[in-house]
N, C-alpha and C positions, 0 to 999 in steps of 0.2 A: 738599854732598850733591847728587846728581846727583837731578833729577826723579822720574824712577823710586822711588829709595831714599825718597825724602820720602813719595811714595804711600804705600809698603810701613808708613813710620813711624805714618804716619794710621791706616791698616788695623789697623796692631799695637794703638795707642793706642784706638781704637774697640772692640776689640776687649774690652776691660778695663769698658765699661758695663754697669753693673748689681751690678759684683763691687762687696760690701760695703766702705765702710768701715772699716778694723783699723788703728790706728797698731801702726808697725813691724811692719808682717808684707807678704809678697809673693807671694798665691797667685792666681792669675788664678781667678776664681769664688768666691772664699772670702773672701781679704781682704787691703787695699792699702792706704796712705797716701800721700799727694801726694810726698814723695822717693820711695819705692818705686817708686811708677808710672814717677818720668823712670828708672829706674837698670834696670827689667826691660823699657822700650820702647829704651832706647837700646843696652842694653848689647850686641846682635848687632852693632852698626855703630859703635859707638866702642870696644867692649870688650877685653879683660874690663874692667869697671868694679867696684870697692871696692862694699860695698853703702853705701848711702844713711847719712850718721853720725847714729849713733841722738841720739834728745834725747825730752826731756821735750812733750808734746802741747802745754803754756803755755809752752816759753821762747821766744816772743818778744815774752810781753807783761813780764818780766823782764831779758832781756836782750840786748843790739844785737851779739849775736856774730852774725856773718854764714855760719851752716851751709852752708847753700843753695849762698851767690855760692861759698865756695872751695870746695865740692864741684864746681859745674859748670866753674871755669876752667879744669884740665888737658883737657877733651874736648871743650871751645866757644866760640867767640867771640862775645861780644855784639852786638848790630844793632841798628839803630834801630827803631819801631816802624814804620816807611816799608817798611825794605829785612826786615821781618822777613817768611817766609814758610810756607808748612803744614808741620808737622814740627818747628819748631823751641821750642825748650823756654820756657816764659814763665815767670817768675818775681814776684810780687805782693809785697806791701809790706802786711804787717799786724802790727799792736805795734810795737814796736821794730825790727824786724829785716824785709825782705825773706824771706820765710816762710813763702809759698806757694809750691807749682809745680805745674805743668798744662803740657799739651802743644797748641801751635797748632795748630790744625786748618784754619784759611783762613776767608776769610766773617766775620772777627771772632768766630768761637768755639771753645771751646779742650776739653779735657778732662781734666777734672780730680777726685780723691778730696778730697771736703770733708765732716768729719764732727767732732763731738764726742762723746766719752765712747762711742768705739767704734759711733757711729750714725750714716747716712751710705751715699753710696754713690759710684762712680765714673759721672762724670753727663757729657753733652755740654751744656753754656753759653755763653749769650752774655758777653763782656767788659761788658756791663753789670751783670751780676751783680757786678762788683766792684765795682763803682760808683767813686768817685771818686783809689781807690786807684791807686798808678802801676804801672806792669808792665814790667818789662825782658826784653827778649827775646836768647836765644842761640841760635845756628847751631849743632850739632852737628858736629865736625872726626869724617869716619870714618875709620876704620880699616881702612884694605885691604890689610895687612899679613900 
């Protein structure tokens, strides 16, 4: 992603604060969950993008399928936390499974929908909010096609 475009993804992802909490739904003001937000922030510049595979609010404290990682690989490549930069999608590690996602924003803070039992909102945080959790980051591949 050229500079510019990564702006543009910040702006987009920023733009989603406030809008509530709703797993599986993707309405900007209404209601988001953490796949949803990376699949309608990225899908102008990778897309079209599948939407986000639906799952259960609790499986990853049941099970180590990895949703997430094989939704993001056709459209990003991973980075280190070094070479990782604003725009680029983060992924967290909770239960079993890699299982969060939030969008880098620079500065060490990211943007993300965190909610239980439909309560919640889309919040800008600092990566200390995850506290000791690891977080893997990927570069969005766009689509200029």
């Amino acid at each position: 992603m050229t500079r510019e475009e990564r702006v543009e993804v910040v702006t987009d992802a920023t733009s989603w604060i406030g809008t509530r909490y709703m797993h599986n739904c993707c309405v900007k003001g209404v209601g988001v969950d953490c796949g949803q937000l990376l699949r309608a922030v990225y899908n102008p510049w990778c897309g079209p993008l599948p939407p986000a595979p639906a799952y259960a609010s609790d499986w990853s404290l049941h099970k180590d399928v990895e949703l997430f990682l094989d939704y993001l690989k056709p459209f990003s490549v991973e980075v280190s936390q070094r070479e990782a930069e604003a725009g680029d999608a983060a992924i967290v590690r909770y239960g079993r499974a890699w299982s969060h996602a939030a969008i880098y924003v620079g500065g060490g803070m990211f943007v993300h929908a965190l909610g239980h039992n439909n309560k919640g909102e889309v919040s800008l945080t600092s990566g200390q909010r995850f506290g000791n959790r690891r977080i893997r980051y990927f570069s969005p591949l766009v689509n200029h096609g």
